[in-house]
C-alpha atoms as one frame of an Amber mdcrd trajectory, in Angstrom:
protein
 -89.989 224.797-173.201 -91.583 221.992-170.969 -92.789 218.756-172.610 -96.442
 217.916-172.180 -96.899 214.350-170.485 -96.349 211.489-172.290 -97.390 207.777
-172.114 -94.397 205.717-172.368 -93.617 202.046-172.793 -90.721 200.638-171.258
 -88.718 197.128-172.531 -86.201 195.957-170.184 -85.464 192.626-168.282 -83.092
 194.387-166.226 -85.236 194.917-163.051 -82.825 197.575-161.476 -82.503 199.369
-165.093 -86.474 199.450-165.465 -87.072 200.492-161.842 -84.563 203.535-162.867
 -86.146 204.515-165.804 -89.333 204.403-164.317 -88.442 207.304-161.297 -86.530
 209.156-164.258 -89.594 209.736-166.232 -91.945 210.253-163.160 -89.238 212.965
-162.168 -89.673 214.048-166.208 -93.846 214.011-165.416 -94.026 211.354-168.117
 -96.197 208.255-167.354 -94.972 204.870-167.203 -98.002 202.417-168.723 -96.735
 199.437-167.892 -93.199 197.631-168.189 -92.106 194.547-170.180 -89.329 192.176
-170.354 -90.410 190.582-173.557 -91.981 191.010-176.773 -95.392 189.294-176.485
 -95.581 191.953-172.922 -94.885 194.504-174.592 -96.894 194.222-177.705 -99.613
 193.129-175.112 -98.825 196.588-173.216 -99.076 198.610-176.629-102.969 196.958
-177.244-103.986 197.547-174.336-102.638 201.645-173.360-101.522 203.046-176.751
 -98.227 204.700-175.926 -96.478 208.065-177.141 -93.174 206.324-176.835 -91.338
 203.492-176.238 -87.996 203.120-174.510 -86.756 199.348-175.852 -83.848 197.551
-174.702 -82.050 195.839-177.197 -81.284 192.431-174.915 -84.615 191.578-174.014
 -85.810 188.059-173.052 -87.578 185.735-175.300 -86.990 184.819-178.950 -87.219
 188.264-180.588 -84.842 190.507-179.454 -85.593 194.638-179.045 -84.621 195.387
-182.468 -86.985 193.064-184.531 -89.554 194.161-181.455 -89.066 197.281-183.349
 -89.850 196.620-186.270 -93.055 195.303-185.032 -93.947 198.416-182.875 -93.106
 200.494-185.754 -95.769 198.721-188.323 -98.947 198.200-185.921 -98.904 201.188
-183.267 -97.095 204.004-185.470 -95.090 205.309-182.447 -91.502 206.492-181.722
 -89.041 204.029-179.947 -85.713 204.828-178.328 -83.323 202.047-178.109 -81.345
 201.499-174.675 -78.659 199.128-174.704 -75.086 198.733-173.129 -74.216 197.464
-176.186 -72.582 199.750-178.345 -70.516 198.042-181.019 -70.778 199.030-184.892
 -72.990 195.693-185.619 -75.447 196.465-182.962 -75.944 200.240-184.269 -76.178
 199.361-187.792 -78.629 196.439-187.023 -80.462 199.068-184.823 -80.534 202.029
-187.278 -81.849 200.214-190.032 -85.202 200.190-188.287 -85.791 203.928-187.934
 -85.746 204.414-184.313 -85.763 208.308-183.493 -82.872 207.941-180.479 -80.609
 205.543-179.330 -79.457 205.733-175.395 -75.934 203.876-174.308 -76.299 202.538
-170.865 -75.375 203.912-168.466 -77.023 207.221-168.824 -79.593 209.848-166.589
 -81.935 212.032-166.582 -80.074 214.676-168.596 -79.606 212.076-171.514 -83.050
 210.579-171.288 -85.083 213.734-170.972 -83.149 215.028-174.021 -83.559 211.640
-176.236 -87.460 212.062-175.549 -87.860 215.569-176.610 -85.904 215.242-179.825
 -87.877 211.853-180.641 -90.968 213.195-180.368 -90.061 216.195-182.168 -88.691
 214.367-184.978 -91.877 212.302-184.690 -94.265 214.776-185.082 -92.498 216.193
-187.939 -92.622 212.789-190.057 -96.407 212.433-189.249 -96.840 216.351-190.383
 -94.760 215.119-193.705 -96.437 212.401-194.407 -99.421 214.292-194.304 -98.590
 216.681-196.679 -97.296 214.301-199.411-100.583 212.887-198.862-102.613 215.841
-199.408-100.388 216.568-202.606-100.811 213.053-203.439-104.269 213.628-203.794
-104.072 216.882-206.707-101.083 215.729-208.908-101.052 213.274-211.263-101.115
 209.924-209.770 -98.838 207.559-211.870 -95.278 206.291-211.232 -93.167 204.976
-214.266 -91.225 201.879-213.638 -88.395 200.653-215.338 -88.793 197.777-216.959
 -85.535 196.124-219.274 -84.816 199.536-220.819 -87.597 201.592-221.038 -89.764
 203.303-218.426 -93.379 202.758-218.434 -96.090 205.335-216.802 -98.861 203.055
-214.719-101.342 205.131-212.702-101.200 204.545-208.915-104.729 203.372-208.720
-104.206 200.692-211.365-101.535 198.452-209.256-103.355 196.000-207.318-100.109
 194.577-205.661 -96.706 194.342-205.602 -95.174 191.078-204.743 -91.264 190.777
-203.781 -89.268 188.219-206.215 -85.394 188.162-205.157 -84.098 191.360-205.918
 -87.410 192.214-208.312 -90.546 193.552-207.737 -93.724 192.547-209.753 -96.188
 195.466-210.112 -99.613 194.193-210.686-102.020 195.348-212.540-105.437 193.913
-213.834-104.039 193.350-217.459-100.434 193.371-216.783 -97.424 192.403-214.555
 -93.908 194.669-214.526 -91.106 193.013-213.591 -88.625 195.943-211.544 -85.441
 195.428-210.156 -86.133 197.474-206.999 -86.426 196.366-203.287 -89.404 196.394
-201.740 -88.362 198.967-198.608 -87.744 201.541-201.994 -91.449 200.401-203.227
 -92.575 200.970-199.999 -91.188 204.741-200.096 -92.148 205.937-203.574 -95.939
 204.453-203.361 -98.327 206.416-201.364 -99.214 205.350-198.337-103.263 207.308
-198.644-102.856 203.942-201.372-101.284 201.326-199.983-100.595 199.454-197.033
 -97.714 196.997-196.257 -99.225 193.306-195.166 -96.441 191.124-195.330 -92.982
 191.358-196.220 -93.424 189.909-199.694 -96.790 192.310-200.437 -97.703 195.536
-200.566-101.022 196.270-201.675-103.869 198.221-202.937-106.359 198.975-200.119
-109.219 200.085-202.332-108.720 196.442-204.215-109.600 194.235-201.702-112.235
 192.116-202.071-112.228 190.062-198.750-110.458 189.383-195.829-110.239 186.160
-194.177-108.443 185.128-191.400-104.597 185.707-192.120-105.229 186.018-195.996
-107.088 188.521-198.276-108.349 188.490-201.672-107.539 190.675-204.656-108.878
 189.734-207.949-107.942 186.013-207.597-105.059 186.601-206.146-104.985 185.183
-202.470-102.146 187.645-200.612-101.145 186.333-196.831-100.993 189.117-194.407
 -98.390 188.737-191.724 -99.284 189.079-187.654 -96.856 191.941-187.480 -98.842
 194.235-190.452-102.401 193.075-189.169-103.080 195.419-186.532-101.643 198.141
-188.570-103.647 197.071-191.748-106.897 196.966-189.681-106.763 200.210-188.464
-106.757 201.564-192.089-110.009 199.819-192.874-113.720 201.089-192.484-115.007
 198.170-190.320-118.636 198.079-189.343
């Protein structure tokens, strides 16, 4: 079954590699938006010509190497990425995994191995978005409450009365507008159980409320009187949630 055309992003100081890539997918009737060697291109790319998919090297130029680029790509434009790398030792793939990318390509490869790393990305893709949809359609009929553990009992606190959670060490403080709960949890497992039709990551210390907010300005927000920093790599994503006039 033949893929319909996608947009695709491509991350590579390797002019040879990118020139490569770039007839592979033209032969795979994808388009090529643009090509970066570095993050601030490629996050430039992203604002510019939302892609379907991006195809990241790992070695990039630049401070911030393909994997946190990732992690980036991942929070503000909500697309699949395929790492391409030469490097294939066990650091680099754990370091690489833990950022959810939906293929991983070992250089050298063709058009065989890239044309199949696209189609099952995007299919796993579109299955996670179809997911996430329906836990937050059910999200919306059940009870919403979670109970969290605190010393040895479990506590039941309804979703819509957290305004926060805030990262302390290996805690979590759950915030509410009488009380704080004190979890030993990390915050990627916070981030999983609460709803994202709820909440929206800002920062990696704070996860919060959306329907708490009071006001937003600049890199900080308001909730109750609690001023909560949002970081630049959650602000695109966390402006995209909100109903802006």
């Amino acid at each position: 079954m033949e893929m319909s055309q996608l947009k695709v992003v491509i991350v590579e100081d390797d002019l040879m590699i990118s020139e490569s890539l770039k007839d592979i997918l033209r032969i795979l009737n994808h388009k090529v938006v643009g090509v970066a060697d570095n993050a601030d291109e490629a996050i430039e790319l992203c604002n510019k010509d939302l892609p379907d998919l991006a195809l990241l090297d790992i070695q990039i130029s630049g401070d911030i190497d393909g994997v946190d680029l990732a992690e980036i790509i991942r929070d503000q434009f909500d697309i699949p990425f395929i790492f391409t790398t030469a490097y294939a030792d066990n650091e680099t793939v754990l370091r690489a995994r833990d950022k959810g990318p939906f293929g991983y390509l070992v250089k050298p490869y063709g058009i065989k191995e890239v044309n199949a790393a696209i189609q099952i990305a995007k299919a796993s893709f579109d299955r996670l978005k179809t997911a996430e949809k329906a836990a937050i359609n059910l999200s919306k009929i059940v009870d919403n409450s979670i109970f969290l553990k605190v010393d040895s009992k479990l506590i039941k606190v309804k979703i819509e009365d957290i305004l926060y959670v805030e990262a302390k060490g290996d805690y979590a403080l759950f915030k509410t507008k009488s009380k704080g709960y004190i979890v030993q949890t990390s915050m990627k497992h916070v981030e999983k159980k609460l709803s994202p039709f709820w909440f929206q990551k800002i920062h990696r210390s704070f996860i919060i409320n959306l329907s708490k907010i009071i006001d937003i300005e600049e890199s900080n927000l308001l909730i109750e009187d609690k001023v909560i920093p949002i970081s630049r790599a959650n602000r695109e994503s966390l402006f995209k949630r909100l109903n802006l006039l």
